[in-house]
C-alpha positions as CSV (number, residue, x, y, z in Angstrom):
1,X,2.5,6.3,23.8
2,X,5.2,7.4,21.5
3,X,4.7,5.7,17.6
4,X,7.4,4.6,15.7
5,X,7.1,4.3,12.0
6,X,9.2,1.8,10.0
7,X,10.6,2.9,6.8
8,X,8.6,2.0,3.9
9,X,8.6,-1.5,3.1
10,X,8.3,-1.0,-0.7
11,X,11.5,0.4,-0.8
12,X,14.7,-1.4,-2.2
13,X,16.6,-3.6,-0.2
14,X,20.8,-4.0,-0.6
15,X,22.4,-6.6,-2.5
16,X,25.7,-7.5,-3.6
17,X,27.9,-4.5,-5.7
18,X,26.8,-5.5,-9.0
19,X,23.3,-6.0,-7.9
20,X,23.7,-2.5,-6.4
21,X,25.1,-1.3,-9.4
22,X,22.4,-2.2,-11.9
23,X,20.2,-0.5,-9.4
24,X,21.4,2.7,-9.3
25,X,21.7,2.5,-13.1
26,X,17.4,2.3,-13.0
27,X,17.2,4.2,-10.5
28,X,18.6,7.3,-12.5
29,X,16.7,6.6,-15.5
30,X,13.9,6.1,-13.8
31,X,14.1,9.3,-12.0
32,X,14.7,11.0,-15.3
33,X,11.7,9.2,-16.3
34,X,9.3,10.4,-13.4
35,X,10.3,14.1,-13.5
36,X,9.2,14.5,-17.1
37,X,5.7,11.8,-16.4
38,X,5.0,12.7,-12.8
39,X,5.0,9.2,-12.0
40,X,7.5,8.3,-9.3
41,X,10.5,5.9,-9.5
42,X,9.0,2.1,-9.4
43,X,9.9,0.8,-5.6
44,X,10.9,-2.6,-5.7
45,X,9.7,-5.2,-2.8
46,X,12.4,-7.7,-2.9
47,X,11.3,-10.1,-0.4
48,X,7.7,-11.8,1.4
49,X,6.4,-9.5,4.0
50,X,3.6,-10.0,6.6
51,X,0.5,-7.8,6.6
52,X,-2.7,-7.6,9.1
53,X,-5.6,-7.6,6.5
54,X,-8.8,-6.9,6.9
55,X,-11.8,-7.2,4.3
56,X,-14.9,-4.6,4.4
57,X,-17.4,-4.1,2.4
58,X,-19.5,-1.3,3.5
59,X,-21.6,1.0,1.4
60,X,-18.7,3.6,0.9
61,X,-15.4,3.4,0.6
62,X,-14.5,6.0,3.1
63,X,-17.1,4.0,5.6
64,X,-14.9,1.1,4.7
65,X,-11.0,2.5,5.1
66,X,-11.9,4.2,8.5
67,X,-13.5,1.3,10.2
68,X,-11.0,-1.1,8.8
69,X,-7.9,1.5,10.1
70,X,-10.2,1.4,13.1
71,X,-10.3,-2.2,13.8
72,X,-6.3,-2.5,13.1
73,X,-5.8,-0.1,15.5
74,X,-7.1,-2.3,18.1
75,X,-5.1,-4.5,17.0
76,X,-2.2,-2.5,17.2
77,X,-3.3,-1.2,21.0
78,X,-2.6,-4.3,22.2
79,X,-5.6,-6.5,21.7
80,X,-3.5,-9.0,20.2
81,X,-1.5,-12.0,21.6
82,X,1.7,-10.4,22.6
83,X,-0.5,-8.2,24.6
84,X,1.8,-5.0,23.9
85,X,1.5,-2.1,21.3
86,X,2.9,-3.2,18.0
87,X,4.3,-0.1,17.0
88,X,2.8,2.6,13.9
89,X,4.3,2.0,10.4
90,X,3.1,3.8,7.3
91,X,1.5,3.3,5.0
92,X,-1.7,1.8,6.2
93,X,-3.0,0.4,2.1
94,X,-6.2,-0.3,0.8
95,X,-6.5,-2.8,-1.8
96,X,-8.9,-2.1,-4.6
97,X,-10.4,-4.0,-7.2
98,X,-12.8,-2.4,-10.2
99,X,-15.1,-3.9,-12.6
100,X,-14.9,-5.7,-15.4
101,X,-15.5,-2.9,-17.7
102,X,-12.5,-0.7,-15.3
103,X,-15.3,2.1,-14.6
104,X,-15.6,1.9,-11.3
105,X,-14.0,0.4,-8.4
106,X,-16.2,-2.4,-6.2
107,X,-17.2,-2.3,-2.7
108,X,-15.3,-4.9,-1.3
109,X,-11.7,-3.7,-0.6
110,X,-8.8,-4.6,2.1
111,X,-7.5,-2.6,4.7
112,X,-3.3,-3.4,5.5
113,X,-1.1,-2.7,8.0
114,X,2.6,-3.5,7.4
115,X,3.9,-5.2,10.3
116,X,7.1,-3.9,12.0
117,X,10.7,-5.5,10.8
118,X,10.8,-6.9,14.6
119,X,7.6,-8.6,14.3
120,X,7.6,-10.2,11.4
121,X,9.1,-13.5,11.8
122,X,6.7,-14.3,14.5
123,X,3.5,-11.6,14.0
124,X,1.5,-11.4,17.6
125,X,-2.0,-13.0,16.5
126,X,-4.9,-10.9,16.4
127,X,-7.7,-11.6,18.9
128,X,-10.4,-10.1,16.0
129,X,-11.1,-13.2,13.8
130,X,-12.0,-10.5,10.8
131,X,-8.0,-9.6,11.0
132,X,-5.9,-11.9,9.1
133,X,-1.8,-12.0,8.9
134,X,-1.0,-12.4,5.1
135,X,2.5,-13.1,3.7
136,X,2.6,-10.7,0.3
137,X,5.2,-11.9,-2.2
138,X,7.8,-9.6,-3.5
139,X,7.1,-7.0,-6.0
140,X,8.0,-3.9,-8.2
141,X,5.2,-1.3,-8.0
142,X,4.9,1.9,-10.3
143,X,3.4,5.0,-7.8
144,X,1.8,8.8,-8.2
145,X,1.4,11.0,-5.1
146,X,-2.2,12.9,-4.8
147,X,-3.3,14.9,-1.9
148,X,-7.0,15.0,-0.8
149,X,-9.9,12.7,0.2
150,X,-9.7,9.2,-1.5
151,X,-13.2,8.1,-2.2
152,X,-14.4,6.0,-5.7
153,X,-14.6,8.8,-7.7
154,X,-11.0,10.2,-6.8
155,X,-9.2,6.8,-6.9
156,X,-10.9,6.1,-10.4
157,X,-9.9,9.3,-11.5
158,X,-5.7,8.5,-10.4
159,X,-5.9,5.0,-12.1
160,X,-6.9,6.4,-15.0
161,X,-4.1,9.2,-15.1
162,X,-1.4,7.2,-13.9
163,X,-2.3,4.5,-17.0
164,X,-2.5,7.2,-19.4
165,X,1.5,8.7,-17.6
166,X,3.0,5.1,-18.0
167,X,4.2,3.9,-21.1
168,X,2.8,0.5,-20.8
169,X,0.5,0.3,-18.4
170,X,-0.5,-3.3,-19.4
171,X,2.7,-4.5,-17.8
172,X,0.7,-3.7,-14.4
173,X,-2.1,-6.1,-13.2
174,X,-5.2,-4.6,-14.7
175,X,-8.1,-5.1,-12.0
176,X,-6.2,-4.5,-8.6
177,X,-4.3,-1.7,-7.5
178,X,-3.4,0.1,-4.0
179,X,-3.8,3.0,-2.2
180,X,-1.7,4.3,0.2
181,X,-2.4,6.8,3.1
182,X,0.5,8.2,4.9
183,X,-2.0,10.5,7.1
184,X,-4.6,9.4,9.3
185,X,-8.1,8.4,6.9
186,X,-9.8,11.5,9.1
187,X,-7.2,14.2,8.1
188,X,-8.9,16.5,5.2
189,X,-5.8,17.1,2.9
190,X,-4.1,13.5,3.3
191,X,-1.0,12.7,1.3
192,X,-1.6,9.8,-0.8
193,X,-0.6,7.8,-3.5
194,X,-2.0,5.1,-6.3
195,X,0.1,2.4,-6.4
196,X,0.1,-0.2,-9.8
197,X,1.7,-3.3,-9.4
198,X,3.7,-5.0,-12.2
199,X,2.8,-8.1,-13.2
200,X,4.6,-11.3,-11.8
């Protein structure tokens, strides 16, 4: 069965000409910006979108992604309440959370999967109790692309370079941040990134 992938719902929506404008106005000085930091242009999330979340807690983190991504799938393969295949959209994110002293992430993360523009009015219900359809408010998140395995030591090891890149990384929420595969959580040289998100 043939997958379709939606565009990336962090990307900017359109507004009115003005509104358009003042975006275009960021978005070249943020580009300017992210060439000379290697941090990439802050995507903003205009409006509340539906995920199907899942929350793991195994020993690892890779033990964690994978059977999460695995148990979304199913979802996704039709056990849910529209019966059909919902469709692939990328990327699948992990939400991460470190410890008080920011040295290490925790075990307990959550496993995402953006729901297609088509089905999110209405999102088919998931027949897995552990899967739960949460409405995210909008956003502007601050991202850095890394390639490789993402286990605790690697995803400690981007937060801590994208915070030193950004010029004020306390603007961003300080305990929770996101990962975001665009290849499947199997695939040896995956293309990733570390996602901060800016304060409300």
């Amino acid at each position: 069965m043939a997958e379709e992938q939606s565009p990336d719902p962090a990307h900017p929506g359109h507004g009115c000409s003005q509104e358009d404008a003042e975006q275009e106005r960021l978005l070249s000085y943020w580009q300017s910006v992210g060439r000379g930091h290697q941090v990439d242009v802050p995507r903003v999330h205009p409006f509340q979108t539906k995920w199907a979340c899942i929350k793991m807690q195994e020993e690892q983190y890779e033990q964690s992604i994978c059977l999460g991504f695995m148990k979304l799938m199913k979802y996704i393969c039709e056990q849910n309440s529209s019966g059909l295949y919902l469709g692939m959209t990328i990327p699948i994110v992990t939400l991460v959370h470190t410890n008080e002293s920011h040295s290490e992430i925790t075990r307990s993360v959550t496993v995402a999967y953006y729901l297609p523009e088509l089905l999110q009015e209405q999102p088919p219900q998931p027949y897995d109790s552990d899967i739960i359809i949460e409405e995210w408010p909008p956003t502007v998140v601050y991202t850095r692309s890394f390639r490789g395995v993402t286990n605790e030591d690697s995803i400690m090891r981007e937060i801590n370079f994208l915070a030193e890149l950004l010029e004020s990384p306390e603007l961003c929420l300080q305990n929770i941040f996101i990962v975001a595969g665009y290849t499947n959580p199997a695939a040896a040289n995956r293309h990733n990134e570390i996602w901060f998100l800016q304060r409300p």
